[in-house]
N, C-alpha and C positions, 0 to 999 in steps of 0.2 A: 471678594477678590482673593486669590492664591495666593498665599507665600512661595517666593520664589526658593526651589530647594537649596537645601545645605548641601556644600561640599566644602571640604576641607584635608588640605597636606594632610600626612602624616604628620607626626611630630617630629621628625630628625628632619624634615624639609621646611617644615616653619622653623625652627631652632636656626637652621642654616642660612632663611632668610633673614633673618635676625640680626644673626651676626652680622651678615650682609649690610642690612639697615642701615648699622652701627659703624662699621667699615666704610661706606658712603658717606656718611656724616662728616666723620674725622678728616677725612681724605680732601672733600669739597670745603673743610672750613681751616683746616690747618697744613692742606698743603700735600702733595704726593710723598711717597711712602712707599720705595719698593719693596722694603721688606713687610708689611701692612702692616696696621694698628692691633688689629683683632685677633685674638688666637680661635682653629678650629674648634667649632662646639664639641665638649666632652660630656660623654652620656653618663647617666647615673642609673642606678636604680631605685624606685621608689616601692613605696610599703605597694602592697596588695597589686605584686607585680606590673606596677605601671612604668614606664622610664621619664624620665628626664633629661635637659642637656644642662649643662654648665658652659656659660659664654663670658667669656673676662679678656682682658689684653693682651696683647703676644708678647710682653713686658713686664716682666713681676714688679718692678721699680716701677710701672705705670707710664702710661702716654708723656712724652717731654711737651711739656707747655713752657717753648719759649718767648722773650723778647729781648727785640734787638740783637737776635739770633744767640741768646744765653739763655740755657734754660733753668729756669727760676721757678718752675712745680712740675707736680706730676697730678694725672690723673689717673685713677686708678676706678675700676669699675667690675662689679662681679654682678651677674642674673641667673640664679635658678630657676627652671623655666620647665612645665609639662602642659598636659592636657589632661583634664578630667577623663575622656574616654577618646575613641576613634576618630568620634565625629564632633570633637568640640576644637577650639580656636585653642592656640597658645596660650598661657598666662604665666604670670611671673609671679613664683611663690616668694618669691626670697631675694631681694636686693641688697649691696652697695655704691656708693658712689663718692670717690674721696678724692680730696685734691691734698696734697701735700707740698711743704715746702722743700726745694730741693739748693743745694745737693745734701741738705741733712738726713731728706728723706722724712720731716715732721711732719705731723700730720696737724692741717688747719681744719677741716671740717669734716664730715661724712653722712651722708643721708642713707636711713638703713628703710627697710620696708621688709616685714613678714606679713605676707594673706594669714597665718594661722595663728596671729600673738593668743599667748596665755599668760597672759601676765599684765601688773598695770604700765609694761611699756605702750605709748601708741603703736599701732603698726607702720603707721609711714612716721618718719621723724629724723629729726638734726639732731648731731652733736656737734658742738662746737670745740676746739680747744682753745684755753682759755684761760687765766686767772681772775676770778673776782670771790674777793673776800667777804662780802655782802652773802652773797648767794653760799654760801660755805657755810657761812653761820647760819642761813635757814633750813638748809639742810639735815645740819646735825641737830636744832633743835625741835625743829617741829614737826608735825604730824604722826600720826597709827599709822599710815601703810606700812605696807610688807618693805616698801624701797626705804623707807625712814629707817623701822626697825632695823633691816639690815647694813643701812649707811653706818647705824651708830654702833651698830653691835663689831664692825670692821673694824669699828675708832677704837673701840674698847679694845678688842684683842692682838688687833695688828698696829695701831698707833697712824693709822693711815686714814688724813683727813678725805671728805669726799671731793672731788675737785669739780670745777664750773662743765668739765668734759663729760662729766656725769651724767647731765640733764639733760631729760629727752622733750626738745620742742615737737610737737605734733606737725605736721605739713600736709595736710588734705585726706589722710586718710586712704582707700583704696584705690578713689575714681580719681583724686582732684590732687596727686602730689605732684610737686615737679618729677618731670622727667631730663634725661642726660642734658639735652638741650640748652635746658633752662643754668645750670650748672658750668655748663660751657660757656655760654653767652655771660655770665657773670666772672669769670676767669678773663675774656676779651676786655670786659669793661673794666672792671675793680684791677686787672693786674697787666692790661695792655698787651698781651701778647697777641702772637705776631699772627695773621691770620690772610688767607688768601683777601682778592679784592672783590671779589661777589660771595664772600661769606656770609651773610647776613639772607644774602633772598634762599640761598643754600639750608641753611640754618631754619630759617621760617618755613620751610618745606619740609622736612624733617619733623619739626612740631609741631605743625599743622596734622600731618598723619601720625604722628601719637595720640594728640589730644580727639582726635576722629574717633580711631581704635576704642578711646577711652568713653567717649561718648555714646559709642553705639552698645558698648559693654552696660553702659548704665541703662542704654533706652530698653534693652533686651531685657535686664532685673527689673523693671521699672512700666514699663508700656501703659498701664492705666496712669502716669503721668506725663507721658508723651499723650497719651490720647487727650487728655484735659487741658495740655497747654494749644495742641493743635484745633481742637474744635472750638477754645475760649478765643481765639482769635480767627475765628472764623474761618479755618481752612476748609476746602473740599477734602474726604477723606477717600474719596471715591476715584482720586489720581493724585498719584504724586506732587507736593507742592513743592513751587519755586524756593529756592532761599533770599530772603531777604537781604540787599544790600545796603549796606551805611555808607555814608562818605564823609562822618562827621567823626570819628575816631578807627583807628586800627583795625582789622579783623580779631576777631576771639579767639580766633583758634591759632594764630602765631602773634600775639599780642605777649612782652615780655613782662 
């Protein structure tokens, strides 16, 4: 059977949909916005003449995540964003995603993601801010890495302990991080803000076509285990198969 041919945006028209996306999102979950959430994608240049866009908020102080109509954080979000070539999909080299407390403007967490780490940071991962004196002390004493040596070698010459903000928890890696969504919807929950009244089916539509996106990116790397999980349950491969439905827990793919 044929594969059905590729076509694909250019990249300043995926880029724009993007933003788009994103603009959608905020809008359906927190409410209209004449002046909108999203700032215009800005193009960059990438090595061996490729471009890219840069897509972040029309907000330097970041998205106002209020309650009880005071606004109590901000959400702040950057995506470096290209395509390998012509005819390949969008991907996001390079993320942020922060929520801060306002009006200080501190910053409570941020979820970073580099496709290219060189280093032992993970590529998708949290920071938290944070004190804990535990975690202070393991830091400065133990371990050979490169992050050890260089925590203590900071200590020695600048007097500057390493803090809990330091450490980088892993979060899924390339295919399986949270996305915006998930980030948002934990801001609704943990800190109550204020949000329209069909935010949640809004919301789970939105995540549902990320974690999609996310999935088909893996079955495309992966296809000899798409073929194994589909033939070990006995699919026909000779027509497209149904999706299976549950009724005993959530869907997967907008499950929080």
């Amino acid at each position: 059977m044929a594969g059905r041919p590729l076509t694909t945006p250019d990249v300043g028209q995926q880029a724009t949909d993007f933003a788009q996306r994103i603009e959608t999102l905020l809008q359906n979950v927190l409410g209209g916005n004449d002046d909108g959430y999203v700032a215009e994608p800005e193009g960059m240049s990438l090595r061996a003449g490729r471009t890219g866009y840069r897509i972040t908020q029309r907000d330097a102080r970041g998205v106002s995540l209020n309650s009880d109509g005071e606004k109590v954080a901000g959400l702040s979000f950057r995506f470096h964003c290209s395509c390998r070539n012509e005819n390949s999909w969008l991907q996001i080299d390079k993320s942020v995603i922060m929520v801060t407390a306002e009006p200080e403007h501190v910053p409570l967490f941020h979820y970073d993601y580099n496709r290219g780490r060189t280093s032992e940071t993970p590529g998708a991962h949290v920071n938290i801010f944070g004190s804990n004196d535990a975690a202070t002390r393991i830091m400065l004493s133990c371990g050979k890495g490169l992050r050890s040596k260089s925590r203590r070698r900071k200590y020695i010459n600048d007097g500057a302990f390493p803090t809990f903000s330091t450490l980088h928890f892993p979060v899924g890696g390339d295919r399986f991080r949270p996305g915006l969504e998930d980030v948002l919807q934990m801001t609704v929950y943990e800190f109550h803000i204020d949000v329209t009244d069909d935010w949640e089916k809004h919301l789970n539509q939105s995540r549902a076509e990320y974690r999609e996106r996310q999935l088909k990116a893996l079955v495309r790397e992966y296809p000899d285990l798409a073929w194994d999980a589909l033939t070990e349950s006995g699919a026909d491969l000779a027509e497209r198969p149904e999706r299976p439905h549950r009724s005993d827990r959530p869907e997967v793919l907008v499950k929080y």
